[in-house]
N, C-alpha and C positions, 0 to 999 in steps of 0.2 A: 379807233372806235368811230363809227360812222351813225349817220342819224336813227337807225332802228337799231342799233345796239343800245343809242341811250333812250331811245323811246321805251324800250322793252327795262331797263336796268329802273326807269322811271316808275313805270308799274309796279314793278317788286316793291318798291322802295313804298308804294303808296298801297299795296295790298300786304304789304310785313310791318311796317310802322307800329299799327296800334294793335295789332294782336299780338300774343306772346309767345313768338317766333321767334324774333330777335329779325330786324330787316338789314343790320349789318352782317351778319353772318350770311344771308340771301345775299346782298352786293356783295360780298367778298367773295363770295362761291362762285355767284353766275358772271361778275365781272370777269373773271378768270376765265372760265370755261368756253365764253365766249370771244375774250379780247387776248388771250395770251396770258394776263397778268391782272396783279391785283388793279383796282382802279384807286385807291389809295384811301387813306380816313380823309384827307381834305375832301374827295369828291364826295363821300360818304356824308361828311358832316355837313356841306352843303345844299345838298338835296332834301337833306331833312328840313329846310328850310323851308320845301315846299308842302310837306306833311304839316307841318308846324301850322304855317298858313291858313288851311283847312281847318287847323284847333280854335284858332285867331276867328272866323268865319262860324264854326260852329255854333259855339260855344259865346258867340260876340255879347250878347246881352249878359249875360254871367259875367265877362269881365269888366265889362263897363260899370255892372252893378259896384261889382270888387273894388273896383280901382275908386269909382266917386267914392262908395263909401270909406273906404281908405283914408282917401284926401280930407273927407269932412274928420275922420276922427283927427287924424294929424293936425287937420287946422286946429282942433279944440271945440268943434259946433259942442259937444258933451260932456265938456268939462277938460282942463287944463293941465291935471297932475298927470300922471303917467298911463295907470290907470285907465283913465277913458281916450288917452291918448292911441292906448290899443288896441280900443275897443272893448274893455271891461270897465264900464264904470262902477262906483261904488255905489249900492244900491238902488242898480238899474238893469234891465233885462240887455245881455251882451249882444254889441253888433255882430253877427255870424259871419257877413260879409265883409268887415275888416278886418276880425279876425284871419278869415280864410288870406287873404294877402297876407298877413305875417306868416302865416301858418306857409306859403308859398317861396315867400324867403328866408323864413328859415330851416326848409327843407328844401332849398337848392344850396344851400352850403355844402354839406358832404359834395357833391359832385364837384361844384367848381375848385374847392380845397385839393379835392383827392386828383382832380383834371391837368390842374398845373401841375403839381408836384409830379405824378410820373406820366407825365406829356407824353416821355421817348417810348417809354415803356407800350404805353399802348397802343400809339402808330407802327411800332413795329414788333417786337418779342408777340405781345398777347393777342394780337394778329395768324399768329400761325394757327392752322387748321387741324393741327394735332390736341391743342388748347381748347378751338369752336367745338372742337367734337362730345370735350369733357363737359362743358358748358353747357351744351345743348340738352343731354342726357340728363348730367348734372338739376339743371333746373329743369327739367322735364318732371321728375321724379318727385323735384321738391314743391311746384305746382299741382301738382296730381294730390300731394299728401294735404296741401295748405288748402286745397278745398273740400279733402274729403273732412278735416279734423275742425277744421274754423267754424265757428259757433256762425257768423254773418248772420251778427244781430245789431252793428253799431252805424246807425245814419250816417252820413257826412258832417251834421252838426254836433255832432259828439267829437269832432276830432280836440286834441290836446296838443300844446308843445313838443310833448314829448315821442306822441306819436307822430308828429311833422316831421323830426327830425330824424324817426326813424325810416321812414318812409322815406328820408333823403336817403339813405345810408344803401339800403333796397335799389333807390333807380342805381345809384353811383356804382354797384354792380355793372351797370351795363357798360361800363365803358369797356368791357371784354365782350368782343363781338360773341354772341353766341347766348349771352345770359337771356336779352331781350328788355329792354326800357318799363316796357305794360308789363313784362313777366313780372320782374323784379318787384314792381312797387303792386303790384293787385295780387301777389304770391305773399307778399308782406304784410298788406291788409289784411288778408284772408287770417293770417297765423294770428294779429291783432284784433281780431273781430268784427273787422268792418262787414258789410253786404259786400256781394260781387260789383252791384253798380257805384257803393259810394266807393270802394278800392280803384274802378275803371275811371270814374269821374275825377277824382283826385289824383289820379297820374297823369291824367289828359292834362290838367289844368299846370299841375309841378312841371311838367317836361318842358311848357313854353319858355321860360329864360334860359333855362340850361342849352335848350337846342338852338333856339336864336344865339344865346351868347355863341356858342360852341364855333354854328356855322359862319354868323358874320367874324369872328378870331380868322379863322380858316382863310375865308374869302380874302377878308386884308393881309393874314400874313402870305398868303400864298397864290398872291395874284401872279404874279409873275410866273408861277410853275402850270398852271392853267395848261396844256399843251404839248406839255414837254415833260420826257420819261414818262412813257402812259399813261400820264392825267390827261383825263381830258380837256378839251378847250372850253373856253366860258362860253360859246354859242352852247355844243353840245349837250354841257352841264346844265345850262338856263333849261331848255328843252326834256332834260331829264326833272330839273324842279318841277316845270309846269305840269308835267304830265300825272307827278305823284302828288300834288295840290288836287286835282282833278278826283284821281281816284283814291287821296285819303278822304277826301269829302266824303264819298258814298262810301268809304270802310268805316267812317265816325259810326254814321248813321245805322248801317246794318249790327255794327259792333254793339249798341249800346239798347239795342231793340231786345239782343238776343241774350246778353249777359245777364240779367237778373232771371232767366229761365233755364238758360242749359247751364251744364257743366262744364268746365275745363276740358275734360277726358280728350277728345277730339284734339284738343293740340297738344296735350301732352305726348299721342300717340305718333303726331304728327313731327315734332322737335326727335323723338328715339327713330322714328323712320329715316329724317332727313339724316341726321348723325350716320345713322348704317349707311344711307347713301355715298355719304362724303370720307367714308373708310374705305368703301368701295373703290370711289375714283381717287382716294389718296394712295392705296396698296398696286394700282395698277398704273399710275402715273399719271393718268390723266389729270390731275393737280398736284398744284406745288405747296406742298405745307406751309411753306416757308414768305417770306416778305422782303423785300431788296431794304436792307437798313439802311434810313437816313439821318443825316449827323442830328 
């Protein structure tokens, strides 16, 4: 892979990120088509690092908010028992802001739980392009329906425990390329009753620990492969982050302008298009369903 392979693989990765496309299924596609071969889930999970970044930049004063308010309730500013420890105290109007931090870890549980446990399985078996295809359709169909039937009446300060954790359950979908990260948890909203913006805002904000964790895991364990068997090199890949920090910034922005006015429909249309695509070039050879397994 040479410098405009990952300047280009970088773009996808920063114009597929937050719309619900699924941007692994894009790198896993064009990485191929262009390089011979898959570019692997470590380069994948890596570069999202650089989308991530742009969430980090966006959104910066919202988590700044989160996180003091956080710390003050854990200090005890509110009181001591458990309770206002959470951010609910007992007859008092609840922090929404600390809240939202719990609400944040404990809907990255499902991912990270379900992440290690079948690690193998995802880097390779649910990798194959026979799977993205079912996926893509798959949640195509189920996006289309979750916003034509979802009431999208519920703020983002209405969220609950329990729909945190389901909304974990939604991203943790995505770690089969092809589901989509936004699809998954704003498909999930939708069915739960959120708005389209509070479902888009709250997977923005849930994907930051799962994708940092994910990518710096990758980065350390697999520094050494950097280079070698068609991963790319760490100049290359750094070049590929910058470039999708760049343009997920302006995908944040245009994303979030246009979600509480238009419909889904449009990328529903577009996840069954690209699927037909990738049957195309899987029935005619021009890719490889398949994924070199590694131990």
């Amino acid at each position: 892979m040479g410098g405009g392979e990952a300047i280009l693989l970088g773009l996808v990765q920063g114009l597929t990120e937050f719309l619900p496309v699924s941007s692994s299924a894009h790198i896993r596609i064009i990485s191929e088509l262009i390089g011979g071969r898959d570019a692997g889930a470590a380069f994948t999970a890596v570069i999202q690092l650089g989308t991530e970044s742009a969430v980090l930049l966006y959104f910066r004063r919202d988590i700044v908010r989160i996180v003091s308010a956080w710390w003050r309730a854990l200090r005890g500013d509110r009181g001591t028992d458990w309770r206002s420890r959470a951010g609910m105290p007992e007859g008092a109007r609840a922090d929404h802001d600390a809240l939202m931090a719990w609400f944040i870890v404990i809907g990255s549980l499902p991912i990270v739980i379900l992440g290690v446990l079948f690690q193998h399985s995802i880097e390779n078996v649910l990798r194959n392009l026979w799977i993205t295809v079912l996926t893509l359709v798959g949640f195509a169909l189920l996006l289309g329906w979750a916003d034509r039937v979802g009431r999208k009446e519920r703020p983002l300060d209405t969220l609950t425990p329990r729909h945190a954790v389901q909304f974990g359950f939604w991203q943790a979908l995505a770690l089969i390329p092809g589901v989509s990260r936004s699809g998954g948890t704003i498909t999930g909203g939708l069915l739960m009753g959120y708005t389209r913006e509070a479902a888009a805002r709250y997977s923005f904000l849930l994907a930051i620990p799962a994708v940092f964790g994910s990518g710096l895991y990758e980065l350390v364990t697999n520094l050494d492969g950097f280079g070698h068997a068609g991963v790319p090199g760490l100049g290359l890949t750094l070049v590929a982050t910058i470039v999708a920090f760049v343009v997920g910034y302006l995908v944040i922005i245009v994303f979030l302008k246009i979600v509480s006015t238009y419909s889904y429909r449009p990328f529903v249309l577009y996840r069954i298009g690209l699927a037909a695509v990738v049957v195309l070039l899987l029935v005619t050879g021009a890719l490889d369903p398949s994924v070199p397994v590694t131990p």
